[in-house]
N, C-alpha and C positions, 0 to 999 in steps of 0.2 A: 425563761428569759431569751427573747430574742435579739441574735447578732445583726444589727447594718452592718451593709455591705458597705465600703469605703469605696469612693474613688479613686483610681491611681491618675496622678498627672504627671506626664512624660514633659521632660524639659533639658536642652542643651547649652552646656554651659564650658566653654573654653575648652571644647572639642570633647568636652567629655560628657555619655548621656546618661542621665538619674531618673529613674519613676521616685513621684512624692507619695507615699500612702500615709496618714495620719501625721503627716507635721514632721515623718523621718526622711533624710533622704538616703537611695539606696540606688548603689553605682551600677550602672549595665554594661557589663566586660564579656568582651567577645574575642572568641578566639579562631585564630584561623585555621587552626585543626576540628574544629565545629563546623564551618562554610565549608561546603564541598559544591567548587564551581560545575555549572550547569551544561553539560558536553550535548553537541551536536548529534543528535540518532544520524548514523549514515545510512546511507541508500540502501535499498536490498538489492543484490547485485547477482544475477543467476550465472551459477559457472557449469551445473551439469543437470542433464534432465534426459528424465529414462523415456525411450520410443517403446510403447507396444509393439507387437510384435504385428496381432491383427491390422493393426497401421500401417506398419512394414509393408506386409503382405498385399494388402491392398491397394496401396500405393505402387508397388511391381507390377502386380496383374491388371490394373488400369492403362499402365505406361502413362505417367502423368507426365507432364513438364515441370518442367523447375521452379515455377511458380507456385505451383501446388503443393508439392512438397516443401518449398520454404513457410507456405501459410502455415501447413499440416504441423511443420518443429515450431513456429509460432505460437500459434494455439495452446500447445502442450506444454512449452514453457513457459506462458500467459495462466495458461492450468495448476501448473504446479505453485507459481507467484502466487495465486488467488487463491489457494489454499491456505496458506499463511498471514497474509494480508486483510482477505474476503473482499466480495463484491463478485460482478460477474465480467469475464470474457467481452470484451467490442475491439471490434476489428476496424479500428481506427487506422490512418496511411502516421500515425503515432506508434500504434500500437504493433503494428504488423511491419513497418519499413516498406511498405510497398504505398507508392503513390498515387499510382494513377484507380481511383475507385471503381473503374468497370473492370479491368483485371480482379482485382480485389474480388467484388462480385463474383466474378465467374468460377474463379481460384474457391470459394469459398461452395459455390453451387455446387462443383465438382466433389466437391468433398461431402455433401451432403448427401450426392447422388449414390456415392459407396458407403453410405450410411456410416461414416464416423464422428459427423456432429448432427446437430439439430440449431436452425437458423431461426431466431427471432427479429423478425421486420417491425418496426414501429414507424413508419410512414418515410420521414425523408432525413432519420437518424441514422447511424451507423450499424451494423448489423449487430447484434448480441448471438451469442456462442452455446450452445449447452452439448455437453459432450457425452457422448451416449455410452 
């Protein structure tokens, strides 16, 4: 013997809400220890990120400017974000606090050139980052 399935019809009546199944009606109570309101994800907010030491050193023995070295703790802390987040590294005047894009560049050449990152160019994008 097979069961039909019944229709349920939802219907509200004097603030109060009933599904009909077979000709019963049957009361829908809601409780507000059930609803658990829908919170905001906050920011991920970086407070500390560890420097290599080869970085360090590198950045000493270059005698860089302070440009390079703010990309270089950039980067790193861009690094460590991307590891929990994913996606990759761009060195965005967003992403890096640094505005002017030929700084940028250079800031970023430099650091290529002591072999600490590896630079992906896509035409007249922003540079992407892979860190070696």
């Amino acid at each position: 013997m097979k069961k039909s399935l019944t229709k349920l019809e939802y219907v509200e009546e004097g603030g109060k809400c009933y599904y009909i199944r077979n000709g019963r009606r049957i009361e829908v109570v809601s409780s507000p220890e059930l609803v658990v309101p829908k919170t905001k994800r906050k920011d991920f907010k970086l407070k500390h990120v560890q420097v290599p030491m080869p970085w360090v050193e590198a950045l000493d023995q270059a005698k860089s400017s302070g440009v390079v070295c703010r990309l270089a703790h950039r980067i790193l802390a861009e690094a460590f974000q991307r590891e929990r987040m994913g996606g990759e590294i761009v060195l965005s005047a967003h992403t890096t606090g640094i505005s002017s894009g030929t700084i940028r560049r250079r800031a970023a050449r430099e650091l290529e050139q002591l072999g600490l990152i590896q630079l992906k160019r896509h035409g007249k994008q922003a540079l992407r980052v892979i860190i070696i």
